[in-house]
C-alpha positions in Angstrom: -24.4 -43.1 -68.3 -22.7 -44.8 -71.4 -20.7 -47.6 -72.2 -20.7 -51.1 -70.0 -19.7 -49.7 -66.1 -22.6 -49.9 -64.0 -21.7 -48.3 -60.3 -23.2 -49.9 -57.0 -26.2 -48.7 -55.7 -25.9 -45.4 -54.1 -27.9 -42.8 -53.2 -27.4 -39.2 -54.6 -28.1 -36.0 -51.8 -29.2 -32.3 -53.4 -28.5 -29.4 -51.1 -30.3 -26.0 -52.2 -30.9 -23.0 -50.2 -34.6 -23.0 -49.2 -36.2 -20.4 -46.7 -39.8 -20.9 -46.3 -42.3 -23.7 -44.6 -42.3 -26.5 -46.7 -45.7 -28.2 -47.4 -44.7 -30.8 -49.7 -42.1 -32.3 -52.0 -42.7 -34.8 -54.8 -39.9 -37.0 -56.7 -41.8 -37.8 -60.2 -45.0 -36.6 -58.7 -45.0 -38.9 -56.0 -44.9 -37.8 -52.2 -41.6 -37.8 -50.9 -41.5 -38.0 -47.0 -39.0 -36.9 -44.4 -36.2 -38.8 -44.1 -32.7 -39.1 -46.3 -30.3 -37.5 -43.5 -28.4 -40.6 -42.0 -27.8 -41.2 -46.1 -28.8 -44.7 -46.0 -32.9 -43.6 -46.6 -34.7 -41.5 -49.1 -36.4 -38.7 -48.6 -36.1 -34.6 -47.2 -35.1 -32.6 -44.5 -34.9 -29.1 -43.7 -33.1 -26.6 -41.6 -31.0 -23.5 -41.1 -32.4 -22.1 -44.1 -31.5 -25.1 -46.6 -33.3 -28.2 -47.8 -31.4 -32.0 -48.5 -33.2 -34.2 -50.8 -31.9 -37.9 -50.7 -33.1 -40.2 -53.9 -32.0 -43.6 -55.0 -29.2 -43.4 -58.2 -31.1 -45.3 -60.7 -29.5 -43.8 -63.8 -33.0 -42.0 -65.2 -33.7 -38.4 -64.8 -36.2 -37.3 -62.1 -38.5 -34.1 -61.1 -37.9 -33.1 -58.1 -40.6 -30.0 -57.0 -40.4 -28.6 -53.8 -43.8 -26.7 -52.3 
């Protein structure tokens, strides 16, 4: 972000495609756990072939790496 607005706190939700048994996904390198579909929590959930991530919208960039 640039300049002087700031935006609330909010929480940012990635949908990809994903297929296959998940055994783990990190944010940063640290162990994300299941969670982040009601929107108001972080973490994953999976289903009819697709995985959501939910993160907290803190401005920096993040890793995300699903296994």
């Amino acid at each position: 972000p640039e300049g002087s607005y700031q935006p609330g706190a909010r929480k940012l939700l990635f949908v990809a495609p994903f297929a296959g048994a998940i055994r783990e996904v990190t944010l940063d390198g640290k162990r994300l756990g299941a969670g982040g579909m009601d929107g108001k929590s972080v973490g994953y959930h999976s289903g009819k072939g697709e995985i959501g991530i939910a993160i907290e919208d803190d401005g920096k960039s993040h890793r995300i790496l699903i296994r």
